[in-house]
N, C-alpha and C positions, 0 to 999 in steps of 0.2 A: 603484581602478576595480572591485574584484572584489565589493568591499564596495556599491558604489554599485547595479551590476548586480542584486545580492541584493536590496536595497531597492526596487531598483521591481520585481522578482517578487516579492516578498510584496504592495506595494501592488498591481497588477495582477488577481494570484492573489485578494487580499481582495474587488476589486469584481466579480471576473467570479465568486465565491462568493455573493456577495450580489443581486446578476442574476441565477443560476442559480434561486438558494430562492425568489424573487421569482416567478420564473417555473412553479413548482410549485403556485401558485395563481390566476396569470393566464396569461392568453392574450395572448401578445405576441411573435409573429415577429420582432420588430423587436429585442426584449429582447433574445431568445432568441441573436440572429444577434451584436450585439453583446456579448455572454456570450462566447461561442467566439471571436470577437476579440479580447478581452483575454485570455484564458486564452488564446491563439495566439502573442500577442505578449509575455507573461510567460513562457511555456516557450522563445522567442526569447531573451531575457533571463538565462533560467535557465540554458541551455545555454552562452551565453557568458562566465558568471560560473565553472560547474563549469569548462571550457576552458580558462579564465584559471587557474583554482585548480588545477589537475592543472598545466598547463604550468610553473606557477609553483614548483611546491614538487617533492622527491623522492618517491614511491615510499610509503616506510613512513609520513611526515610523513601523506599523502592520506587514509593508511587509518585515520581517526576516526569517532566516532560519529556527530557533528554531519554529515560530508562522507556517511556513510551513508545517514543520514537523508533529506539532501536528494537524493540519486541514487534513493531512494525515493519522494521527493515527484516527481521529472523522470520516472522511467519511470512513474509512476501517470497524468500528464497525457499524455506519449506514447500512453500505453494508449487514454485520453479524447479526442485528435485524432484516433486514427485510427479511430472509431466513430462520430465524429460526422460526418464526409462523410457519413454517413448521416442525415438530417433528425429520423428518428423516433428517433434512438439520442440525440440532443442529451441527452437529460435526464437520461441518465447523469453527465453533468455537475453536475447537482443533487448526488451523492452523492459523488462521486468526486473532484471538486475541493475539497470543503470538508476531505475525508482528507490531500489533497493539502497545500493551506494550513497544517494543523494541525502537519504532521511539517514543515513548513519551520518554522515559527514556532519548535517545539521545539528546531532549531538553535541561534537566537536566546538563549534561556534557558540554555545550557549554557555552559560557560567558553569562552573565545576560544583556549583551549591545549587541548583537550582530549586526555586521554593517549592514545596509540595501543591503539586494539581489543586487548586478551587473543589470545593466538597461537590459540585455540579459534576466535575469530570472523575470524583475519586472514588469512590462507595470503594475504594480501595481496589484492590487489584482483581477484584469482580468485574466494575464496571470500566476500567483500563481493557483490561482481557476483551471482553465483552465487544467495547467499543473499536479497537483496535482490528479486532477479527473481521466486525464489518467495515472498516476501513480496506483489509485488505481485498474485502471481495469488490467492492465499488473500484479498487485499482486495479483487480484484473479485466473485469467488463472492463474499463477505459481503455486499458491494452487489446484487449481482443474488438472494443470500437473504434480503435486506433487501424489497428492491423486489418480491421474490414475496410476502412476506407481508402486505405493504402490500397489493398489488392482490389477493390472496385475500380479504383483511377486506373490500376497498371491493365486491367480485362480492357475497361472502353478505350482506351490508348492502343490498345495494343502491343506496350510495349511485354515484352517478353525474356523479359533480364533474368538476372541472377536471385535477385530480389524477389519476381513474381514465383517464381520454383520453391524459393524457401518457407514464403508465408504458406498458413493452410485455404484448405477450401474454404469459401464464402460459407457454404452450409454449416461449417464445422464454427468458425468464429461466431455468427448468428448464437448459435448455441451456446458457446461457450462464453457468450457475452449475455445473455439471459440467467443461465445457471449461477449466474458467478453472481450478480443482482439478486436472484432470489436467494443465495445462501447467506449476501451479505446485508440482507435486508433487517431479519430477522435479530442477528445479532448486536446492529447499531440501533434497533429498537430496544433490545434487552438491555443494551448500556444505558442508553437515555433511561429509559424506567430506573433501573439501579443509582443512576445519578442521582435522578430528582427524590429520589424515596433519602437516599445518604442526606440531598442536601435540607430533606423535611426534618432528620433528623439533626440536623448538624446547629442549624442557621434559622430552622421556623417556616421557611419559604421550600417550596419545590423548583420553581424558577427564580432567577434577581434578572432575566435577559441583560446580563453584560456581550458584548459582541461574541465573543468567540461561542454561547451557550445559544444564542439567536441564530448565526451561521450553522451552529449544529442543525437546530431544529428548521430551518429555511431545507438544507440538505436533506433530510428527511421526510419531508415534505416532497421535495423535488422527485427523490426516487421511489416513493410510494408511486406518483404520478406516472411517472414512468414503466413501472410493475403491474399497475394497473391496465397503462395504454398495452402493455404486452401480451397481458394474460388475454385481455377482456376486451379489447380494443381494435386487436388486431393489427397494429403498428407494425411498419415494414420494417425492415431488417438495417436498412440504411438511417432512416430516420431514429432508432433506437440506436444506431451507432453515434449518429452524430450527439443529442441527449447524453449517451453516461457520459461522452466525451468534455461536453458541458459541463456535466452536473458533477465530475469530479475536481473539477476547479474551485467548484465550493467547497468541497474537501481540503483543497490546499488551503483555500482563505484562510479556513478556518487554521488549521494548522499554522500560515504564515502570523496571524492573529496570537496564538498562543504563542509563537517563539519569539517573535518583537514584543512582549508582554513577560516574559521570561527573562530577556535580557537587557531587559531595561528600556529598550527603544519607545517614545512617544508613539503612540500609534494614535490618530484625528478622528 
């Protein structure tokens, strides 16, 4: 059943992805409304699939990469529902759910056994939780320093499309690219700490710096720097778009790091 569940969230998740990007070049309330109904009723789905899958298994068994992944895919649509009660924030959806789709599908691609998380990333489903939540705020800043750079290009162009009507104001992504940093700062701090205290216990060591625990900490490093130039620094609003835009690439490394290590791939 849990497997079935899964299957129609990704099917669901695919078409209200392809609704969404649709909608980034037309005008269509109508898309638009049915976008957020499937992507409603896929995180419906999703939710009951993780519920099944936790109810079902122990504790250590949960905390894999693939079950990760996907509790990254669920709070990133979370995120997405509860912004789009708001009409004009819909099109966050454009961006934010095809992120979404991506890390579920990635599940898919990894072995059906996958070994439990290295004790760096597990302090068990503390330091996943934890870790994962500031995952997803570092991927909404990217999106809304995605979406700022977008609607900069389309102001000094002047072009005046479809596209530039649906994104929001500059002032408003500014913000919402700061907030999203500081809420997820905090959190991918409290994982790291929870890590390293699991792996003092686990292993004897607080760090072993194997790649994927170095790209953590490299990432953390980056967006302190960032948080920093924001609060205290004064950094312009573009320049801080372009940065999470960056510094969420080390996000993926790392991720891409875990999943070629997962599934066996040599990684150099």
């Amino acid at each position: 059943m849990t497997v079935v569940f899964f299957q129609i969230t990704l099917g669901l998740y695919f078409l209200g992805t392809v609704s969404f990007l649709i909608c980034l070049v037309r005008r269509s309330d109508l898309l638009a409304k049915m976008a957020v109904g499937m992507t409603g009723l896929g995180f419906l789905t999703h939710t009951l699939a993780l519920a099944l899958q936790l109810w079902s298994g122990d504790e250590l068994k949960w905390v894999t990469f693939p079950k990760a992944l996907s509790f990254f895919s669920w709070s990133l649509v979370l995120v997405f529902l509860g912004a789009a009660i708001r009409p004009h924030l819909q099109v966050l959806g454009s961006f934010i759910l095809p992120l979404a789709f991506l890390s579920l599908v990635s599940t898919a691609i990894l072995p059906a056994e996958a070994p439990v998380l290295h004790p760096m990333f597990q302090a068990v489903w503390v330091h996943v939780t934890l870790s994962m939540l500031g995952t997803v705020g570092f991927a909404v800043a990217f999106v809304a320093g995605l979406m700022y750079l977008m609607q900069e290009r389309l102001l000094k162009s002047k072009q005046f499309n479809v596209l530039f009507f649906k994104l929001p104001p500059l002032d408003f992504l500014d913000m919402l690219n700061q907030r999203s940093i500081l809420l997820g700062f905090p959190f991918l701090t409290l994982g790291i700490l929870t890590g390293a205290i699991s792996a003092q216990i686990t292993v004897g060591a607080y760090l072993s710096w194997n790649p994927e625990q170095t790209w953590a900490m490299v990432t953390w490093v980056f967006y302190l720097i960032v948080l920093l130039g924001r609060v205290t620094g004064g950094w312009r609003a573009k320049k801080a778009a372009y940065l999470t835009v960056v510094g969420f690439a080390g996000v993926l490394l790392t991720f891409l790091g875990v999943i070629l290590k997962s599934s066996g791939t040599p990684v150099s």
